[in-house]
N, C-alpha and C positions, 0 to 999 in steps of 0.2 A: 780290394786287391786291384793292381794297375795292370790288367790285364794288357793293355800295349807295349807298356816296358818288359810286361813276362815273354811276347812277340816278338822282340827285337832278335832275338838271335838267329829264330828262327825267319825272320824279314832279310837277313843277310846272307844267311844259307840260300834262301832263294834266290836270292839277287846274284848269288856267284852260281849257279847253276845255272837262271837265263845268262849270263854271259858267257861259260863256259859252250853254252848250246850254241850262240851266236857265233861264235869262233869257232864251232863246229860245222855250224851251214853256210862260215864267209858273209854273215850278216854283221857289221857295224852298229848295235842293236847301244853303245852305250859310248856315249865321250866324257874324260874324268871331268871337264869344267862343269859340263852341264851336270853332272850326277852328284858332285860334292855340291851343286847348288841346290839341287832338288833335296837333297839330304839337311843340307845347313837351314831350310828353311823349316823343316820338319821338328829338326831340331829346337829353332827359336820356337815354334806351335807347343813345344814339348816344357820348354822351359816355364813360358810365359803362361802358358796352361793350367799350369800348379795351383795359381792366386785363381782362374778364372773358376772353375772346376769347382773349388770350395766356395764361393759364390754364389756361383748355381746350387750346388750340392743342398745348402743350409734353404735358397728359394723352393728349392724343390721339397724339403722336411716341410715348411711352414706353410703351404699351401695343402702338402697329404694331410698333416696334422688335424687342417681344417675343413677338408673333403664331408661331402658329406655320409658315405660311405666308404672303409677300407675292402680292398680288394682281397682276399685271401691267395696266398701265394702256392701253387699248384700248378700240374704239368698245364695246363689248359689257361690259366690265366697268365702263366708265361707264355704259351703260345700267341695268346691275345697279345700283349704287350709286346712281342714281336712284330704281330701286326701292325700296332697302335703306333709304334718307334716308327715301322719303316715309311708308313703313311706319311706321319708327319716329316722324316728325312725329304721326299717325296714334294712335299710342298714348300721347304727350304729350301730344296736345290733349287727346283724348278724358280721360286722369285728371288734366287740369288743370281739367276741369268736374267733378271724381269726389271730390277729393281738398281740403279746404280750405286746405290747406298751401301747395296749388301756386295752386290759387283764386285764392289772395289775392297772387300776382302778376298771374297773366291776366287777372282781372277790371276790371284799366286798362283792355283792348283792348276791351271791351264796354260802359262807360261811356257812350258817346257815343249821344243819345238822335235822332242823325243818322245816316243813311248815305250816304256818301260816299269819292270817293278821298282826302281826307283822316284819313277813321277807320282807314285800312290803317296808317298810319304812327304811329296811336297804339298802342304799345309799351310796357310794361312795362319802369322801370328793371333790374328784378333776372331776371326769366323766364329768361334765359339759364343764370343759374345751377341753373335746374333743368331745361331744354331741353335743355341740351348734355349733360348725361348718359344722357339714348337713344342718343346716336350711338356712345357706346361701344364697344356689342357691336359696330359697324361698323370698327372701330379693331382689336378681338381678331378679328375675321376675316380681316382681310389686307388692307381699302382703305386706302389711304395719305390721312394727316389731308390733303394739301392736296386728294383726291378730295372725301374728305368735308365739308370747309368748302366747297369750291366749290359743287358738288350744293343743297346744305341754304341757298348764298345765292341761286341760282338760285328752288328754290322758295318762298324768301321773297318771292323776285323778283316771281315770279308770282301770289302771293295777290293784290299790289297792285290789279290791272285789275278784280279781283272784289266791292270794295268802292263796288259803285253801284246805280243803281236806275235807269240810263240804258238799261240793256241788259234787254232784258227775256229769253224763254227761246230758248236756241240749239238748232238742227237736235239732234232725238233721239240721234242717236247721238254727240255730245258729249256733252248735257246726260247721257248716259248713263254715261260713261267717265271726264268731267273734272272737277273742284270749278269751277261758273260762280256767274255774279254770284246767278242765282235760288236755287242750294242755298246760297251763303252769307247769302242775305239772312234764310234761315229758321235758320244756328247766330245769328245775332246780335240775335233776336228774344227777347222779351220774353213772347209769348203761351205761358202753359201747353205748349200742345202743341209747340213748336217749341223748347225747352229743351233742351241738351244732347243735338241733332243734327247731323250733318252735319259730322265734326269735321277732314274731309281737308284735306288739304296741295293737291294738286294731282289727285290721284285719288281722285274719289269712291267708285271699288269697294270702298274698305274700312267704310266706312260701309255698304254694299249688303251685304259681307259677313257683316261684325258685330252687324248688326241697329239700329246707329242713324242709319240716312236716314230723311229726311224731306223730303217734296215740297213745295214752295211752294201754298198752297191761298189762305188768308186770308190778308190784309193783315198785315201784319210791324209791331208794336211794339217800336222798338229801344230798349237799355239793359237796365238792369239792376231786380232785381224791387223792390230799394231804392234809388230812385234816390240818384247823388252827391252832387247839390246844391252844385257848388261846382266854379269853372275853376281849381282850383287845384292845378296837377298835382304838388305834393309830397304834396296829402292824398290828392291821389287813387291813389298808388303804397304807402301806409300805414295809409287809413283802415280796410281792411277787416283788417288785422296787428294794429289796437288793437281792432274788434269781437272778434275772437276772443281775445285776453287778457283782453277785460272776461270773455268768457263763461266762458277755462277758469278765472278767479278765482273765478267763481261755480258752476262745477258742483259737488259734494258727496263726489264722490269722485276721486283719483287716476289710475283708469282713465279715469271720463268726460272728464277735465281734457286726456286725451291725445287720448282719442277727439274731441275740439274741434278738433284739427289733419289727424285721419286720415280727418274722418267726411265725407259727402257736403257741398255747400253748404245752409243750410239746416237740420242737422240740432240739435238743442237734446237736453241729458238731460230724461227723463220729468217729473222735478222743477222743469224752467224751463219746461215747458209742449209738449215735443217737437217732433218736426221738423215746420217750418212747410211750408204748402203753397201754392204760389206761385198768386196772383188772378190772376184773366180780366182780360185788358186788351180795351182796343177801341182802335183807330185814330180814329176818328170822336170820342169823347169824351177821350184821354188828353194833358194835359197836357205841355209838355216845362218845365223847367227853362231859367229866364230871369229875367235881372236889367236892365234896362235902363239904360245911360250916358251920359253925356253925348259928344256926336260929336265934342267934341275930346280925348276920352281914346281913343274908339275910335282916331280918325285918330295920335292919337301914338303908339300901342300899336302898331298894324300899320308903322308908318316905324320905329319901335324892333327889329320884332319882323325886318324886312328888314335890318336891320344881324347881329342875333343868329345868323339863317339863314349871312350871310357868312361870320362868325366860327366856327360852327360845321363850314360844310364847309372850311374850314381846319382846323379840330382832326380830323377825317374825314380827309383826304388825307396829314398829316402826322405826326398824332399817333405811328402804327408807330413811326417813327423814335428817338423818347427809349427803346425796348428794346432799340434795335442797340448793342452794345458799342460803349464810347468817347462815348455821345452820353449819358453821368448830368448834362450841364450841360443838359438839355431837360428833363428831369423837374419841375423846378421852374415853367418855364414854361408845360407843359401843364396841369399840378393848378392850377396860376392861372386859366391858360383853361376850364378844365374848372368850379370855383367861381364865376367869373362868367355863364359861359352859365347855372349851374341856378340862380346869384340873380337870374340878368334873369328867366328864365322862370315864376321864383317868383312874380316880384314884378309882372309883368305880370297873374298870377291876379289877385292882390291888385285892381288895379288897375279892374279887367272884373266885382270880386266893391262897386264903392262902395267898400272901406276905405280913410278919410283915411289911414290911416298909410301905402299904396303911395304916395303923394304923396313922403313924406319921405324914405322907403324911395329912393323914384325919383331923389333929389337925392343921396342917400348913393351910388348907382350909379353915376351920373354924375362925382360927386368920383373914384371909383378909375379911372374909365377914362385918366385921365393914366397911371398906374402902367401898364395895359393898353398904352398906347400906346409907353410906355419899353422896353415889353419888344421891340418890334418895332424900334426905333429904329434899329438896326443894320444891319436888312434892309436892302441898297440899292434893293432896288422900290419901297420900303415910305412914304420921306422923302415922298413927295406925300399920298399916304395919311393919313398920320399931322398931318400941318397939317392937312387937310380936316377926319379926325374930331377934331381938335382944338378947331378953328373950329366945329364941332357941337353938340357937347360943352358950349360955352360960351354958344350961342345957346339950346341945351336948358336948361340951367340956370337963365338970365335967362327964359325963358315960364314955368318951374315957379316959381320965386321970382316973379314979377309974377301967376301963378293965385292963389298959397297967398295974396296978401293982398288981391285982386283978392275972390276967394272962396271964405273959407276954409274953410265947412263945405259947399263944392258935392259932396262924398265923403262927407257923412254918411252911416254905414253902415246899413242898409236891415233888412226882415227877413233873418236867416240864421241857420244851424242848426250847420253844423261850425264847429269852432277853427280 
């Protein structure tokens, strides 16, 4: 069972009630670029996840299989396995801030120069592929892989609630035992001192025990010490994969070149000038990252981005299905769906970053959604469906072709820094 996609409704209830709170206390708690970016990337994590997930899934059968003891499943060995998950999340996190290999996947999850229930769900396309590997040793002990996916989606579960700044600090002896909103708002900080703390799943004693907590004192600068610059969550899942190829290109020797992948974030050979050391932020003076659009790109971007979300949790509830024997005439179908969610998501960047070319981009999307819609045609739910986003489809196209000559450089591209 996908317990995440059974979450999503419930992840969106919440997120319209922190915002509704926000506009209740005059707090600016949410901007659409940044949140349809945090979202679009979760989305891609969601997508590209399907393949990874079964993967893992089938590693994790064939190592229980050959454990040398099974675990019996019972209130108490779940509890165990709760513990055993979050230990190991625990040691993930913590050398995915250590390690630039792993870095430069999780460094999505920390982009967002916002905090919000929105920035939980910004995910990393690929992190899985390095996540799922702690649960291993959980596997050679004896829990059975569907203990351990279940456990490990639970505590995904739970990070969610903790990504705000609505909640301020709970009764001591929470704030003492559990990862809350205040210990994450200091891992996802910017300031010097709050770097590479606080790196629990759902219990903070490991942090307490390890020696890296860290208390909420000063005002929390979120993001990253360079920022992205850019809502475009395919750079944002790559950009830091091509920083470090620029560097091991340039390091001098063979060791260093490795040591680019292995070494802390941050770290440079002596010869490019060494390991940089990350600046004093301030709350008060630091800028965030903004491009400002025209309100009918925003308004058609969020009705776009409401269609995508649908589509998406359809690939979510049913995607499993194309790996059950008998079903290889689905495979085709999903990789379609799955290609069109991360070209709308792409090109929504586009869109939110001024580049004319999202404009044309936008018209080319549009054209394929008829093939999108052939694929469903057979559905018997689906016939009503499929006229409506038809008749959509075709009103979309007629505004974008009546903008482009209406105004055709209103997308002239602005300053910007990434490809």
């Amino acid at each position: 069972m996908n317990f995440i996609a059974l979450s999503v409704p419930v992840f969106f209830i919440l997120i319209g009630v922190e915002l509704v709170y926000g506009i209740y206390k005059k707090q600016k708690l949410y901007r659409l670029n940044d949140s349809i970016t945090n979202l679009s990337c979760g989305i891609g994590q969601q997508v590209l996840g399907a393949w990874f997930k079964v993967i893992f899934m089938l590693l994790y059968i064939f190592i229980y299989e050959h454990s040398i003891y099974k675990i019996p499943e019972n209130g108490w060995t779940w509890l165990l396995c709760f513990i055993g998950v979050d230990f190991c999340y625990y040691w993930f996190h913590r050398l995915s801030h250590e390690i630039n290999a792993i870095w430069a996947t999780h460094i999505v999850h920390h982009q967002s120069e916002e905090y919000n229930l929105s920035v939980a769900l910004r995910q990393s396309w690929f992190q899985t592929l390095f996540s799922s590997l702690f649960y291993i040793p959980l596997a050679w002990l004896g829990f059975s892989p569907l203990m351990i996916v279940t456990v490990s989606a639970f505590n995904t579960l739970y990070q969610f609630w903790i990504h705000t700044k609505a909640i301020k600090k709970l009764p001591a002896p929470i704030e003492f035992i559990f990862n809350t909103p205040s210990h994450h708002r200091v891992h996802h900080g910017s300031n010097p001192k709050y770097i590479d703390k606080n790196h629990a799943g759902t219990l903070i004693i490991w942090d307490r025990l390890f020696g890296t907590f860290q208390k909420e004192e000063e005002e929390v600068v979120y993001g990253i010490t360079t920022p992205l610059k850019s809502w475009n969550p395919v750079w944002a899942n790559f950009h830091y994969w091509k920083d470090l190829f620029v560097l091991a290109s340039k390091a001098p020797t063979l060791q260093e070149k490795i040591l680019v992948f292995l070494a802390p974030p941050g770290w440079k050979p002596q010869t490019l000038g060494g390991r940089e050391i990350p600046k004093d932020v301030n709350a008060q003076t630091f800028q965030k990252f903004d491009i400002t659009t025209p309100r009918w790109i925003q308004t058609y971007a969020l009705i776009q981005f409401v269609f995508i979300i649908a589509l998406t949790s359809y690939f979510m509830f049913f995607a499993d299905a194309m790996f059950i024997p008998g079903n290889e005439q689905l495979v085709f179908r999903y990789i379609y769906i799955a290609g069109y969610i991360l070209f709308s998501i792409y090109n929504l960047g586009k869109l939110f970053e001024n580049r004319t070319i999202g404009i044309y981009l936008e018209i080319i999307r549009n054209l394929i959604n008829a093939f999108l819609i052939w694929l469903f045609v057979e559905e018997p739910w689906f016939i009503y469906i499929a006229y409506g986003a038809g008749i959509f489809t075709i009103c979309t196209l007629i505004f974008l072709v009546i903008r482009l000559i209406k105004q055709p450089l209103i997308l002239k591209q602005p300053y910007f820094e990434t490809a």
